[in-house]
Residue frames as a rotation matrix with the C-alpha (Angstrom) as fourth column:
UNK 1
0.355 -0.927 0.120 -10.59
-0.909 -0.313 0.275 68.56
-0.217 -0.207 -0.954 10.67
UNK 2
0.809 -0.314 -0.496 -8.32
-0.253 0.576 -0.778 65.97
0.530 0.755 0.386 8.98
UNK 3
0.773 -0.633 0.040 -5.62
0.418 0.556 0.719 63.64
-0.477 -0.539 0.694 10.59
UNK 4
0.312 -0.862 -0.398 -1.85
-0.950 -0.272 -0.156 65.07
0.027 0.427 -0.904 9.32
UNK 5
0.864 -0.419 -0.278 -0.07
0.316 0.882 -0.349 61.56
0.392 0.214 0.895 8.19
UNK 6
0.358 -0.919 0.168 3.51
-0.934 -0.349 0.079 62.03
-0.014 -0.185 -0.983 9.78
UNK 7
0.772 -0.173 -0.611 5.87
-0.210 0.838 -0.503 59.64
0.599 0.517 0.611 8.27
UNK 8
0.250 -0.899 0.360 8.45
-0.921 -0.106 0.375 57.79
-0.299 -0.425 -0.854 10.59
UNK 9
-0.260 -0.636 -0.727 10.83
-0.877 0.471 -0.099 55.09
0.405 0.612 -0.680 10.45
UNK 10
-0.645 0.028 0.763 9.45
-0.615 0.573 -0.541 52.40
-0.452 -0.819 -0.352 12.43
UNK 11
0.226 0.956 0.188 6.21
-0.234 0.240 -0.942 52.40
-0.946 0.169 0.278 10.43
UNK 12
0.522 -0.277 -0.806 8.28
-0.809 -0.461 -0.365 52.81
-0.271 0.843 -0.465 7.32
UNK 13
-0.586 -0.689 -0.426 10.46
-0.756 0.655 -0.021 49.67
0.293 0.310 -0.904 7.82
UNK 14
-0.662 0.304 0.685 7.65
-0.065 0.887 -0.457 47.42
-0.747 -0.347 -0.567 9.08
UNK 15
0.491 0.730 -0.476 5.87
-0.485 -0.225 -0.845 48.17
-0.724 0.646 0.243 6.07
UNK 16
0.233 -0.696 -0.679 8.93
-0.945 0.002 -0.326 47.45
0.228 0.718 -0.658 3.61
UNK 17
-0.674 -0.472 0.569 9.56
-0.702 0.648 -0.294 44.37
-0.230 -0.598 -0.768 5.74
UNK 18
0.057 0.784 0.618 5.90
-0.017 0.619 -0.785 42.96
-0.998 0.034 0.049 5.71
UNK 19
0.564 0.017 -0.826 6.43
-0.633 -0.633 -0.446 43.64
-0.530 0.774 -0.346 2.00
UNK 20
-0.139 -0.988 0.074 9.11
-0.987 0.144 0.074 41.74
-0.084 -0.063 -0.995 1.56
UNK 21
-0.944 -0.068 0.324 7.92
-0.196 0.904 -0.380 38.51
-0.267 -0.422 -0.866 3.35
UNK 22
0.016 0.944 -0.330 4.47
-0.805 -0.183 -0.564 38.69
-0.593 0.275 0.757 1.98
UNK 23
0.511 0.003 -0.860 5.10
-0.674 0.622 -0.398 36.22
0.533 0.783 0.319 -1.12
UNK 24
-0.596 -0.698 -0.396 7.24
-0.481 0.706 -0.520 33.62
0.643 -0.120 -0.757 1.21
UNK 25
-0.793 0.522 0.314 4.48
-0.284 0.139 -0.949 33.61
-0.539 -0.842 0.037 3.82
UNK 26
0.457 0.649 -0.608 1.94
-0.831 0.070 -0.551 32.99
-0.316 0.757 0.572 1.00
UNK 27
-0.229 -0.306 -0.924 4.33
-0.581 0.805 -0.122 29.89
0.781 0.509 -0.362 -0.30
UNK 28
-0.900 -0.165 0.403 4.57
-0.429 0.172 -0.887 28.82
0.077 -0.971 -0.226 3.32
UNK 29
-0.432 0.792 0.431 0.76
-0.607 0.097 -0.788 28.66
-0.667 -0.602 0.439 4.25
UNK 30
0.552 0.491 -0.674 -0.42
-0.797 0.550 -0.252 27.23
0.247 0.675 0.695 0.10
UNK 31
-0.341 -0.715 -0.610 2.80
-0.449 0.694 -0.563 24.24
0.826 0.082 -0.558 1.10
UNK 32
-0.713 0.515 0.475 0.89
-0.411 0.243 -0.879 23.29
-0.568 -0.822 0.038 4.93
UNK 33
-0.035 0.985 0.169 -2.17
-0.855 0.059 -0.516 23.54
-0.518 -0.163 0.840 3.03
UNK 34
0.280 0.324 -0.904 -1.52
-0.867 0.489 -0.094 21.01
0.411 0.810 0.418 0.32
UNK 35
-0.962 -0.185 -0.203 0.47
-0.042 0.829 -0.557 18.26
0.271 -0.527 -0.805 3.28
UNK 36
-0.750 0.479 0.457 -2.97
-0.560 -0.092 -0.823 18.60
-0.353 -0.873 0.337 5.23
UNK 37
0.224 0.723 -0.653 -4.77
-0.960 0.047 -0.277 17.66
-0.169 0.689 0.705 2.24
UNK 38
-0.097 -0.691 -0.717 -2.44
-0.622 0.604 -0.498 14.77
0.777 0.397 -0.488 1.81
UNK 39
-0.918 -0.317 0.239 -2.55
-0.359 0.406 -0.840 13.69
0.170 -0.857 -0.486 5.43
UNK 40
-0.200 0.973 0.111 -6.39
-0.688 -0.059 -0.724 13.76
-0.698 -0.222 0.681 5.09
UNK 41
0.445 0.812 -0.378 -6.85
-0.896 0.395 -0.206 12.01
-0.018 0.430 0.903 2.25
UNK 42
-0.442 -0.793 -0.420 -4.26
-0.594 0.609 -0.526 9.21
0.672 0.017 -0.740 3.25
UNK 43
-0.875 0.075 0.479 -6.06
-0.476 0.053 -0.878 8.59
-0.091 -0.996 -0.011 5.95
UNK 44
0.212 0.973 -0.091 -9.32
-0.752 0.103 -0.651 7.77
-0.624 0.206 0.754 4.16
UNK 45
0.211 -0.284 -0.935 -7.65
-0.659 0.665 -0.351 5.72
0.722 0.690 -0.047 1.88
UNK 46
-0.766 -0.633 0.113 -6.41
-0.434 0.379 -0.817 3.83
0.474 -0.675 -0.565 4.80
UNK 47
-0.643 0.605 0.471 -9.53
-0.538 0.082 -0.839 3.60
-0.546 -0.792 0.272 6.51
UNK 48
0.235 0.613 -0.755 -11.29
-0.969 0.083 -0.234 2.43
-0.081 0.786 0.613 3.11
UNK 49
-0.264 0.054 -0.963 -9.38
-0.476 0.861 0.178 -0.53
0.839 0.506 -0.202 2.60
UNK 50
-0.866 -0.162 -0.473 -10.29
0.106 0.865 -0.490 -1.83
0.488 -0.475 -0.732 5.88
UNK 51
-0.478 0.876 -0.064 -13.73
-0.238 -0.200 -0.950 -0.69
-0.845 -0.439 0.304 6.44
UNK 52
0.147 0.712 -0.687 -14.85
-0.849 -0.265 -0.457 -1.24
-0.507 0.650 0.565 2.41
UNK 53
0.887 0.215 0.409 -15.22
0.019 0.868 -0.496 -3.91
-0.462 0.447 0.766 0.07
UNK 54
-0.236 -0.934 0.268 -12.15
0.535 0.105 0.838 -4.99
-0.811 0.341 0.475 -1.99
UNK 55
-0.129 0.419 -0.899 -11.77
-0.593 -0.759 -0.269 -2.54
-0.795 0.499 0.346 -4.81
UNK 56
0.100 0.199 -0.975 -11.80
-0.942 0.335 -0.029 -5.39
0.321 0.921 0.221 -7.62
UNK 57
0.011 0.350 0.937 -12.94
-0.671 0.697 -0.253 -8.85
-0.741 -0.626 0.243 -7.77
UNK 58
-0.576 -0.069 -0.814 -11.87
-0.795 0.280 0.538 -11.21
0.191 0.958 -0.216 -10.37
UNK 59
0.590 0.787 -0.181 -14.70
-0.706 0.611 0.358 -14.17
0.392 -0.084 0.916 -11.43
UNK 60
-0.032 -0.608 -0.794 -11.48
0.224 0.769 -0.598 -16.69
0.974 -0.197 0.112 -10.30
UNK 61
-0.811 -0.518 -0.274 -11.87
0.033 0.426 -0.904 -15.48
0.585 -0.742 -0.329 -7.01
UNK 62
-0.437 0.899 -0.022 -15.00
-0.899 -0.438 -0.009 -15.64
-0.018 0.016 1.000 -6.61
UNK 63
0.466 0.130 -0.875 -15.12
-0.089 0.991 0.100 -19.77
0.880 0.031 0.473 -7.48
UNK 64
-0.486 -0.791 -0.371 -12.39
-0.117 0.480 -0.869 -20.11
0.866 -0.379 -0.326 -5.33
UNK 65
-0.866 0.019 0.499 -14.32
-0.495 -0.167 -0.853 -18.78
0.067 -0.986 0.154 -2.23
UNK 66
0.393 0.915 0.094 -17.68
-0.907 0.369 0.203 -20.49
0.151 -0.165 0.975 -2.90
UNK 67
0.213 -0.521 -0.826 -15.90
-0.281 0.777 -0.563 -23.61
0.936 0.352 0.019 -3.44
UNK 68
-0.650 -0.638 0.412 -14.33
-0.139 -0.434 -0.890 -22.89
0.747 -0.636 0.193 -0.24
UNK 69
-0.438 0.843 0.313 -17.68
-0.851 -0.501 0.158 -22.61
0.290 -0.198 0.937 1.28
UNK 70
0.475 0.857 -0.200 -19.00
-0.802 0.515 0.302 -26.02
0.361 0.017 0.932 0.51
UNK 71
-0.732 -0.638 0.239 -17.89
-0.677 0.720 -0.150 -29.18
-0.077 -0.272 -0.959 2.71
UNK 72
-0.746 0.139 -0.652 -18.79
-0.541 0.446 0.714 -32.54
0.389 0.884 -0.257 2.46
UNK 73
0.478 0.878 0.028 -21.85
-0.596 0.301 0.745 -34.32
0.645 -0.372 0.667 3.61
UNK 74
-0.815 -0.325 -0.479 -20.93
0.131 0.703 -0.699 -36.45
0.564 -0.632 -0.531 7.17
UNK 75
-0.087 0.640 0.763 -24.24
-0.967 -0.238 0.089 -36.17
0.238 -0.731 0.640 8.26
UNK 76
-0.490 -0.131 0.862 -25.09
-0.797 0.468 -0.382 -39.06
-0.353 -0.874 -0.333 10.88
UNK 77
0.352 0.885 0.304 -28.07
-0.474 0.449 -0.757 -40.75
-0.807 0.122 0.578 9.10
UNK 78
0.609 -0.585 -0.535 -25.11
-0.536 0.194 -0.822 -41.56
0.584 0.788 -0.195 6.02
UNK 79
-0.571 -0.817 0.076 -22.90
-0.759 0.490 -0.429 -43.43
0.314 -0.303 -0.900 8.27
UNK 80
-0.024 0.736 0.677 -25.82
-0.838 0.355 -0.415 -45.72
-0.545 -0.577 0.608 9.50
UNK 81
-0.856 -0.110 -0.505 -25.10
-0.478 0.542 0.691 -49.02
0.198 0.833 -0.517 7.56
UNK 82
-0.123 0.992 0.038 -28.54
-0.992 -0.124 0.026 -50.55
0.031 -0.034 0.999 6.63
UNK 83
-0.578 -0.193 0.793 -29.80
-0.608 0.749 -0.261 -53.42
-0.544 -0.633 -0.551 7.84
């Protein structure tokens, strides 16, 4: 024995409805997904420049900071005037 389908209106206009709003609810959910993506990868980018290396190093700074690095000799045994 087989079910009898019996159309009414209720079922009839939430169909036609869901119909309707299908293709806005589909923009809706692909427009969330692509901020989330955005918010995520902002966030890594953020976190990169302060957790990784600079992304580019020119050889000028590079002298600068060794340079930087080295100070001059004041050790004690140089200030001793010889006798």
């Amino acid at each position: 024995m087989r079910f009898k389908r019996i159309r009414w209106a209720a079922m009839e206009f939430l169909l036609k409805s869901q119909k309707r709003n299908r293709r806005r609810l589909i923009i809706e959910q692909l427009i969330l997904l692509m901020l989330r993506c955005l918010l995520v990868m902002l966030a890594g980018l953020l976190l990169a420049r302060y957790i990784g290396p600079p992304f580019q190093k020119t050889p000028r700074t590079r002298s600068r900071s060794r340079s930087k690095n080295l100070a001059p000799c004041t050790s004690f045994w140089l200030t001793i005037p010889s006798a």
